[in-house]
N, C-alpha and C positions, 0 to 999 in steps of 0.2 A: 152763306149762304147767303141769255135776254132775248128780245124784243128786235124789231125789226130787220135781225140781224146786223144789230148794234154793230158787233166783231167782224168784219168781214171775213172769209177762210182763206188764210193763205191755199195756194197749190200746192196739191199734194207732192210730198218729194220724200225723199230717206229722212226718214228718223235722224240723222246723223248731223254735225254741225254743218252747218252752211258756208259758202266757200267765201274768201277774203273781202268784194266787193261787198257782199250782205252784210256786212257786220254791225251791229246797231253804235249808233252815236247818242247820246243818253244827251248829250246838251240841245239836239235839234227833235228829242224823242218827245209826243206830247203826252206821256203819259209822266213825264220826268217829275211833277208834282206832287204825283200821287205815290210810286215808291223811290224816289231820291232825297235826300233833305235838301230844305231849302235852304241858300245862303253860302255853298260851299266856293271858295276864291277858281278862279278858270284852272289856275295853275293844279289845286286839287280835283278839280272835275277831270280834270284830262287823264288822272293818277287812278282815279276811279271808273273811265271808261278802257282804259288800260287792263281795268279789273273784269269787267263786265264785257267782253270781248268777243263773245261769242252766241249767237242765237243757235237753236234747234227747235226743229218740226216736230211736232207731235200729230198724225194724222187720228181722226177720230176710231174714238175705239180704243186706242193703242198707248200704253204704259207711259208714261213718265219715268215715273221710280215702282219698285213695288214694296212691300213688306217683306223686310228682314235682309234688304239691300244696306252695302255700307254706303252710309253718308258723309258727303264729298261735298254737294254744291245744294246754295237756294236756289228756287228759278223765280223770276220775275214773270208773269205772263203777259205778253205781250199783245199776242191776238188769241182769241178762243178762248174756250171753256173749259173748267174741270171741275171733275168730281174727286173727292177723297174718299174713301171707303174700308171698312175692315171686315174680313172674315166673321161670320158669327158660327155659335156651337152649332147649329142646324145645318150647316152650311151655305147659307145667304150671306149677300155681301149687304153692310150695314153702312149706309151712307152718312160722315160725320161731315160734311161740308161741300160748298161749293165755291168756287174761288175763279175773277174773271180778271181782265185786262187790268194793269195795277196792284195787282194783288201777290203776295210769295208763297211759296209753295219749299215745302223742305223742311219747316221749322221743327216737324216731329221728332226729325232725324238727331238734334245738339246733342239733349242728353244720354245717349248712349251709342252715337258713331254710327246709330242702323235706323232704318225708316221704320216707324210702325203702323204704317199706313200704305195702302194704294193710291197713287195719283190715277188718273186715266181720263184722257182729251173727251168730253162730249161734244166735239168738234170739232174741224181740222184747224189747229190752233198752232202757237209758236211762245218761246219762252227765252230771257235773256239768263247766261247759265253764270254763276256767279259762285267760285269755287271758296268753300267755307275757311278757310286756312289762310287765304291772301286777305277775305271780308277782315278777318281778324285782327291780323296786323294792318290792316290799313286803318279799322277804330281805334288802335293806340295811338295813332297820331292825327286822325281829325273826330275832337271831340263832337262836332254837330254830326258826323254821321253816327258814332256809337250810340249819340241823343236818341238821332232817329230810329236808329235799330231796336233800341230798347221799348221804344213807342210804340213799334211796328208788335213787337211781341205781348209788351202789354194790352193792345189792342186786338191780338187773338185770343188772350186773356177772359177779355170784357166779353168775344163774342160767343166765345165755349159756355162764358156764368148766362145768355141770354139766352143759348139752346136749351141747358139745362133747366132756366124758368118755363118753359117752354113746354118743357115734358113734364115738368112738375107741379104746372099750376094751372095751366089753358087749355079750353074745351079744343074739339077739333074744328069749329068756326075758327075761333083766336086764334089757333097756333096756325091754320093756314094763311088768313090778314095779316099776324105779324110776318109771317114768311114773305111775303109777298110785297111788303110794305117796305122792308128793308131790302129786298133787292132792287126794286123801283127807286133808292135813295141812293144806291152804290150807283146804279146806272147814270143815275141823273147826275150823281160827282163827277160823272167820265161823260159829260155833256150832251147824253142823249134821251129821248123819251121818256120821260116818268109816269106815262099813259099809256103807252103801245108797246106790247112787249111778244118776244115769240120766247116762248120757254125752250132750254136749251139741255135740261132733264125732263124726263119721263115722271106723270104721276105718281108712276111705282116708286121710283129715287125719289121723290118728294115723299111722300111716305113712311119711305124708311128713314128719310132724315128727322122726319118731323114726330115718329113714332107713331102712326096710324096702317090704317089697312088702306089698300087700295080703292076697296071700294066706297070705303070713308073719304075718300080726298074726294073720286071721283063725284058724292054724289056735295060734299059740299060747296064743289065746282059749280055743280047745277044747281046750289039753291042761292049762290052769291048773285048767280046769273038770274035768277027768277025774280031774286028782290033788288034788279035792278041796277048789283054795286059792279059790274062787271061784265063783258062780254068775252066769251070763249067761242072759238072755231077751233078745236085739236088743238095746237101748241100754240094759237095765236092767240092774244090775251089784251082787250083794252079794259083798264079801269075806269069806270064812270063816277064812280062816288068816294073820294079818298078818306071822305070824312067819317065815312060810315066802319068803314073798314078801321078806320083808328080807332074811332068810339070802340068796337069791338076788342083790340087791344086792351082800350084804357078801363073798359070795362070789369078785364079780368083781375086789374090790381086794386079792385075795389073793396 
């Protein structure tokens, strides 16, 4: 778990891989710092975009992967947005994450060959597809990308135990600051706006991710805005006071 539309949308087109010109180049990609390891010699990079060979479209709305698909490939996202989500007993879909440009998508799927999640574009988005079986053997023989992989994982790790504090310790002010605080920080790693943001979920999805009601988000939307720490127009969003919003954070682990 943006803003001025940060992501620009690709054109919408087939779901389907994209044809031989498109094919991403991971050495001229600039998001290559954010999911590539750093340091790998040209001769392996080239072995590694050998791997990563192919992009696909996800237009909004529309699947990735769904639950209780066999898993095959990461996706890298490229451009766009997504959400992750599971089924709940009521029949509501339960929102565990939001995941943007640099970020992977897939990792539910290792331990048991099947996804246990929904992926789904909250915008017409793109992803570089990265088949699980070749990632593997290609970490037996370059030790900095296995480094990295295992980083990547422990770092979904860290952000699962930060949801969890999340719903287990923070009023509905805090937990909507901290949300909002750490997407403003992802953004700004991928060089854009840490003030101006267009949200790219729905209150309700914020909500469900954060464990509130709707009308909970909504009205503490409007009391962020009253006391000044923030401006809203519908999904458009400037922060004015970053400090306050932290205080609120640091607050709760007091």
């Amino acid at each position: 778990m943006p803003i001025t539309s940060p992501f620009a949308p690709p054109a919408r087109t087939c779901p389907d891989m994209l044809p031989e010109p498109l094919k991403v180049a991971c050495a001229s990609c600039n998001l290559r710092e954010l999911c590539l390891p750093v340091g790998l010699h040209a001769r392996d990079l080239a072995q590694l975009e050998g791997l990563v060979a192919k992009r696909r479209s996800v237009p909004r709305g529309e699947h990735l992967f769904r639950n209780g698909e066999r898993f095959e490939a990461l996706y890298a996202v490229r451009t766009g947005f997504f959400k992750t989500c599971v089924g709940s007993e009521d029949g509501r879909d339960q929102v565990t994450g939001f995941q943007m440009a640099g970020e992977l998508l897939g990792l539910d799927g290792i331990s048991s060959d099947h996804h246990h999640c929904d992926a789904v574009a909250l915008e017409d988005s793109s992803v570089c597809v990265i088949p699980y079986d070749q990632l593997e053997d290609l970490s037996r023989e370059f030790t900095v990308l296995q480094h990295s992989f295992h980083k990547i994982m422990s770092r979904e790790i860290v952000r699962d135990h930060g949801v969890m504090l999340l719903l287990g310790n923070m009023r509905a002010e805090e937990r909507l600051a901290a949300f909002l605080l750490n997407l403003t920080q992802r953004l700004q790693a991928r060089g854009f706006s840490a003030s101006s943001l267009v949200l790219r979920m729905t209150r309700e999805e914020i909500g469900s991710y954060l464990g509130l009601k709707l009308e909970t988000v909504s009205r503490t939307f409007s009391k962020f805005q009253e006391d000044g720490l923030m401006e809203v127009k519908q999904r458009q969003l400037r922060i004015l006071d970053h400090e306050a919003l932290q205080a609120l954070v640091n607050d709760s682990h007091c």
